[in-house]
N, C-alpha and C positions, 0 to 999 in steps of 0.2 A: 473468476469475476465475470459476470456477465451485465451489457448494457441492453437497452429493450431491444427487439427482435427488428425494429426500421431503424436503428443505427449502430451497428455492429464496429469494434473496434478495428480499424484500418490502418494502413498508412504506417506511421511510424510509432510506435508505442514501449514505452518505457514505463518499467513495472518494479517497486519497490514494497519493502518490508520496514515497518518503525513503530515505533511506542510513544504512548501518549502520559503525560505525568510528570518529569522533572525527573531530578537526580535524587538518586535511595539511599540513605545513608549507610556506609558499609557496601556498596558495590559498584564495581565497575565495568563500565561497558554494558554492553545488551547481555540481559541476566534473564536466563530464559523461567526460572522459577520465580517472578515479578508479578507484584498484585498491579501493576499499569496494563491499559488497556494496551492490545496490541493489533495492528490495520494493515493492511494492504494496500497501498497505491494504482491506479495504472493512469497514465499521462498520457493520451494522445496528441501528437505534433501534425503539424501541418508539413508538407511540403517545403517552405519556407522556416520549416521547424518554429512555428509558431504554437501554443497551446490552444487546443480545438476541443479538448473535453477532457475531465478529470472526473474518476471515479474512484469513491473511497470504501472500504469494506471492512467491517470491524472480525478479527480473528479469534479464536480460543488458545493457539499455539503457532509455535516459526515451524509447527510439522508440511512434510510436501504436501499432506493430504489436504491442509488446511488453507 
């Protein structure tokens, strides 16, 4: 994930994985064979752990490459 080149992610950052779409009929949990889209998070906090920046990135797989 990268943010422009004058504001680089710092501080404190917390970085998740999730799907977009609702519940599939017939599965449960995160079902990695799923026509839902699926994103990337990373949350930058403040100091104060306050939210300073959010950045979203859409994926093709839960692979590490990806």
């Amino acid at each position: 994930m990268e943010s422009s080149q004058k504001y680089p992610l710092s501080e404190l950052v917390h970085i998740d994985e999730f799907t977009v779409g609702g519940k599939e009929e017939g599965k449960q949990g995160r079902s990695y064979n799923s026509k839902k889209k699926k994103a990337v998070i990373a949350v930058e906090l403040s100091k104060k752990h306050q939210v300073k920046r959010v950045y979203v990135k859409s994926i093709d797989d839960y692979s590490s490459k990806s």
